[in-house]
Residue, then its C-alpha position, 0 to 999 in steps of 0.5 A: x500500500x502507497x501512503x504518497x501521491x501518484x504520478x497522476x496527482x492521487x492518494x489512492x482515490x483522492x486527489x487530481x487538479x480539476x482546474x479551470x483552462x485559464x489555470x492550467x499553464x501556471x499547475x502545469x508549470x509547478x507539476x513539471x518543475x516542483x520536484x526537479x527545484x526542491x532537489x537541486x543542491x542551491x535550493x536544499x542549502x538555501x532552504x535548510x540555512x534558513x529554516x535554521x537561521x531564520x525558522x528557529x530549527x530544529x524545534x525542540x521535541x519537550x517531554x512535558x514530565x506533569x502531562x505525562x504523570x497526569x496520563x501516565x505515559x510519556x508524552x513528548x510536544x514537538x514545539x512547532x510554536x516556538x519556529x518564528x512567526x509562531x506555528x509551522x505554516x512558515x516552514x512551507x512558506x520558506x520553500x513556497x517563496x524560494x520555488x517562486x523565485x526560481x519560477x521567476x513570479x513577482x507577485x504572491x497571494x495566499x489565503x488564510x483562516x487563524x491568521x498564521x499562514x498569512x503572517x508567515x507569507x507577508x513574512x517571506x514575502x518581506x524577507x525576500x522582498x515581494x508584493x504579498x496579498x492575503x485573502x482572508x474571511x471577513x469573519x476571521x478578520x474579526x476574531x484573529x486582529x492581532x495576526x491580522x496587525x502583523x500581516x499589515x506590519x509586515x507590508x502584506x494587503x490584507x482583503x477581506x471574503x465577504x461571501x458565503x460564511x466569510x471563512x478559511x473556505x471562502x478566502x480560499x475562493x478569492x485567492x483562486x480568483x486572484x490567481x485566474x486574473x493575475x496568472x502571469x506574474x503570481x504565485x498562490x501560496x496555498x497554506x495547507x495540504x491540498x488544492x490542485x496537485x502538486x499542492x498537497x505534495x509539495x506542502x507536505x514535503x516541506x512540511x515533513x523537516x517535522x517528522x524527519x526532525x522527531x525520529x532524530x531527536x527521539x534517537x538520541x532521547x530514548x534510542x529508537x527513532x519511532x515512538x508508539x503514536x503521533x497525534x496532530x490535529x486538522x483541519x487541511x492538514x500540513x502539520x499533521x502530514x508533516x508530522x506523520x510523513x516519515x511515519x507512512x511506512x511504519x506501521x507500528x507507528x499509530x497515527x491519530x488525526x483529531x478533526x474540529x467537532x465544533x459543537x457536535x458532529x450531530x449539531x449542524x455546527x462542525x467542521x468534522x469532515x471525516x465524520x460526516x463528509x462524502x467524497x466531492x470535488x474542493x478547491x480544485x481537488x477530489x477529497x472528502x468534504x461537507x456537501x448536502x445532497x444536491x452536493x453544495x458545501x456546507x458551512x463548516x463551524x469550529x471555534x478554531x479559525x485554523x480548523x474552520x474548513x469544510x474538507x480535507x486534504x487528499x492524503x488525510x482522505x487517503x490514510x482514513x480509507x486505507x484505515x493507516x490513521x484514527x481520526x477522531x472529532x474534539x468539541x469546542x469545549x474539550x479543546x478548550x480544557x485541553x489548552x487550559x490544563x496545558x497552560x496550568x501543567x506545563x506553561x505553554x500556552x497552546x494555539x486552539x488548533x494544537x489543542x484539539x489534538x491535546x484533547x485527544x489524550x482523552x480519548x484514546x488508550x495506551x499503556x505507560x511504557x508508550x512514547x506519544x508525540x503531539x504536534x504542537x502545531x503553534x502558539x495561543x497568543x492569537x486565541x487569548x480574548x477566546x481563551x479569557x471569554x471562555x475563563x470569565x464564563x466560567x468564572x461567572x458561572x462559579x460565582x453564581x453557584x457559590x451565591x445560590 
């Protein structure tokens, strides 16, 4: 069984570019030249200098000692919260912009839901010294300001999705719709696994300096490269495939991918698109998504901006048919303690996305001599005003109790 893309742009049933005739030249151009310039030599030093120079790389992978006395069992974080620019989105941007440089494009867009994609974009884009429009829903705009500051700080046009639930879905609509009328000189830097190939492949390739970074770091901690599980959450999916990619083909390796529940599978408010989607065609790429039965999309919901999408990536489509990852659904409410018992156990403050695969631990077993990785895919200082709302609820609740 294959776990990677075909040389037709497929994981197993999933996958393809079905784009518009006035796109095609621009996909035809990455699927002939991504894989021939990741490799050439210039491209491989430059891209690791910078990881490491400019990234922050290697991140640390932490055993967090009070977690793992709380489950009784070894739990290491792979710190993808402490790369610049706060998540894991820049290690794809970095190989994203040097890509388009040797592409000879002056121009980049991107989309974004959390924020984090787009801050890491207008940060390249800055470094390297080119226009950068990032489309994002007007509803995230709202809820994610301080990212939203940082991408103007950093020289980038923010333009806000103002159509259909003014989301990740719809910012990812008019970025497509950029690209068409600008097709010459523009690069899309999609943020995450999937879109046309050779998206998903591409994104998870610079995505995967995660895994091969844990089974070296897990070598040198306890002498053997792979641990018993690998959790990361997702909504697209480039840090759980990063995290899983060198995991494919080691089947002892589990791998658990934690989607959005929202407010519940059952609810009409989720963005659990493994739990209740059917395969379709996305963003110009076949996968599983939320479609009702005349197969429109569905409005996804999360309280997480990052996990706000109603499909996924075609590789996530693919390890979830062949049965090679769990997928399992986290409420609003279980990522929420999730990050509020992080906070309180290990002083790291967790971005909402990370937290939904915190919240995994529980729900599945293991035993006390297993190793656990959780991709700890970015920091929480974006979710702060969500996080303090949730406190002075909670608070106001206990108050109320007490008064009774």
């Amino acid at each position: 069984m294959s776990y990677h893309v075909d040389e037709f742009g497929y994981y197993g049933n999933f996958g393809g570019a079905f784009i518009p005739e006035l796109l095609y030249k621009n996909v035809q151009e990455l699927q002939e030249n991504y894989l021939k310039i990741i490799y050439e030599p210039e491209f491989q030093k430059e891209f690791t200098n910078l990881l490491h120079d400019y990234v922050g790389r290697p991140t640390p992978l932490y055993l967090a000692k009070r977690l793992s006395e709380k489950y009784n069992t070894n739990i290491y974080l792979k710190r993808e919260d402490l790369n610049h620019t706060g998540a894991h989105k820049i290690n794809n941007t970095i190989g994203q912009i040097l890509l388009a440089k040797r592409l000879g494009k002056t121009r980049i867009i991107a989309e974004t839901g959390a924020g984090q994609h787009g801050v890491a974009t207008a940060t390249v884009c800055a470094l390297m010294n080119i226009e950068c429009v990032v489309y994002m829903g007007e509803v995230d705009i709202k809820r994610q300001a301080p990212n939203v500051a940082r991408m103007k700080l950093l020289g980038a046009k923010v333009v806000p999705a103002t159509c259909g639930s003014k989301t990740l879905k719809d910012a990812t609509n008019e970025a497509i719709r950029d690209w068409i009328n600008n097709s010459q000189n523009t690069h899309y830097i999609i943020g995450s696994v999937v879109g046309p190939h050779p998206y998903p492949d591409m994104v998870a390739r610079f995505q995967s300096v995660i895994s091969e970074e844990i089974k070296k770091q897990l070598k040198e901690k306890i002498g053997k490269e792979n641990p018993d599980a690998v959790i990361a959450c997702v909504g697209g999916g480039s840090n759980a495939a990063g995290a899983f990619y060198h995991f494919l083909n080691e089947e002892n390796v589990k791998l658990i991918g934690v989607e959005a529940a929202g407010k519940g599978i059952d609810t009409g408010h989720t963005a659990a698109t493994l739990a209740i989607g059917t395969p379709g065609v996305i963003h110009a790429c076949k996968t599983m998504l939320m479609q009702d039965v005349y197969g429109q999309i569905t409005e996804p919901y999360s309280i997480s901006a990052g996990l706000d999408y109603p499909g996924i990536g075609p590789l996530h489509a693919h390890l979830h048919e062949t049965k090679r990852a769990q997928f399992i659904s986290i409420t609003d409410e279980e990522a929420l303690q999730a990050a509020f018992q992080l906070c309180k156990l290990e002083g790291i403050i967790p971005a909402l996305e990370s937290s939904h695969a915190l919240a995994a631990l529980e729900k599945i077993t293991y035993s006390e001599q297993e190793t656990i990785v959780i991709n700890l895919s970015g920091r929480g200082d974006k979710d702060l005003e969500t996080y303090m709302k949730q406190m002075n609820a909670q608070e106001e609740k206990q108050t109320h109790l007490q008064n009774q």
